[in-house]
N, C-alpha and C positions, 0 to 999 in steps of 0.2 A: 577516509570516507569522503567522499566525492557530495559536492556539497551546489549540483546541477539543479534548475527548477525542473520540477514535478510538472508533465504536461501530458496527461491524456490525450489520448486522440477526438477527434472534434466527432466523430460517428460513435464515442461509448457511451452508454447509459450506464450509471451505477446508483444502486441501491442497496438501502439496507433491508436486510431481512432476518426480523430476530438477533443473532451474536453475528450473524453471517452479514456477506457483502457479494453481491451478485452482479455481477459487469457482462454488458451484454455489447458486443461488436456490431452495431447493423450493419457494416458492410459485410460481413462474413457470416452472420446470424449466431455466432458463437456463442456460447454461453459460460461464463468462467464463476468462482463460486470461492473466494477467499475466507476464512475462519474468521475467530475473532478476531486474534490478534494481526493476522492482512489486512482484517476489514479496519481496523482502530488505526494501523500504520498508513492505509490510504485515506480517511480521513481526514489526518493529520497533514500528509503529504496535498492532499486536495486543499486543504482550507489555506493551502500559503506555506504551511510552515518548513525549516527547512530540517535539512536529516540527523543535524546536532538537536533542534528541537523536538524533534520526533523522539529521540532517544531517549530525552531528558524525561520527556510528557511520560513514555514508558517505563521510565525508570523508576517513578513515582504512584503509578498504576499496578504495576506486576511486578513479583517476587523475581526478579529475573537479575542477573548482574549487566552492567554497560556494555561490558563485549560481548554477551551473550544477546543482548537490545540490538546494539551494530551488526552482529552476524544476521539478526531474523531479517534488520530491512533492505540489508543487503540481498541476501537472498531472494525476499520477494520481488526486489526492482532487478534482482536477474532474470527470474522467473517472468516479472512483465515483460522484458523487454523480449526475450525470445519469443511471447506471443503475439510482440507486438502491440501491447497494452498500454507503453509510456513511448 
């Protein structure tokens, strides 16, 4: 697990809404809409922490195993980044 700072782009807005997490691109007006558990792994990833952190923070939060943790953040920082999100 790749262990790179977390860097939004400088045009996103994110916000929480409810369990959700809604990321809005102004330069493309996009609007993207990550669950809870996106929106809890960008938080974390937002406030500094880094991806062993993340996992651990999850591990401790949800019924879920470590590599089942490491698969979701991975996933979703694949996810950003094809939209361009990180």
């Amino acid at each position: 697990m790749s262990d790179a700072p977390f860097t939004p782009p400088s045009d996103l807005i994110a916000r929480r809404v409810g369990d959700t997490m809604v990321l809005i691109r102004l330069n493309t007006n996009r609007i993207y809409e990550l669950n809870a558990t996106g929106a809890r792994i960008w938080e974390l990833l937002n406030a500094g922490q880094t991806r062993v952190q993340v996992a651990e923070a999850l591990s401790a939060e949800f019924d879920a195993s470590r590599d089942e943790i490491q698969t979701a953040i991975e996933a979703l920082l694949d996810s950003l980044r094809e939209q361009g999100l990180t």
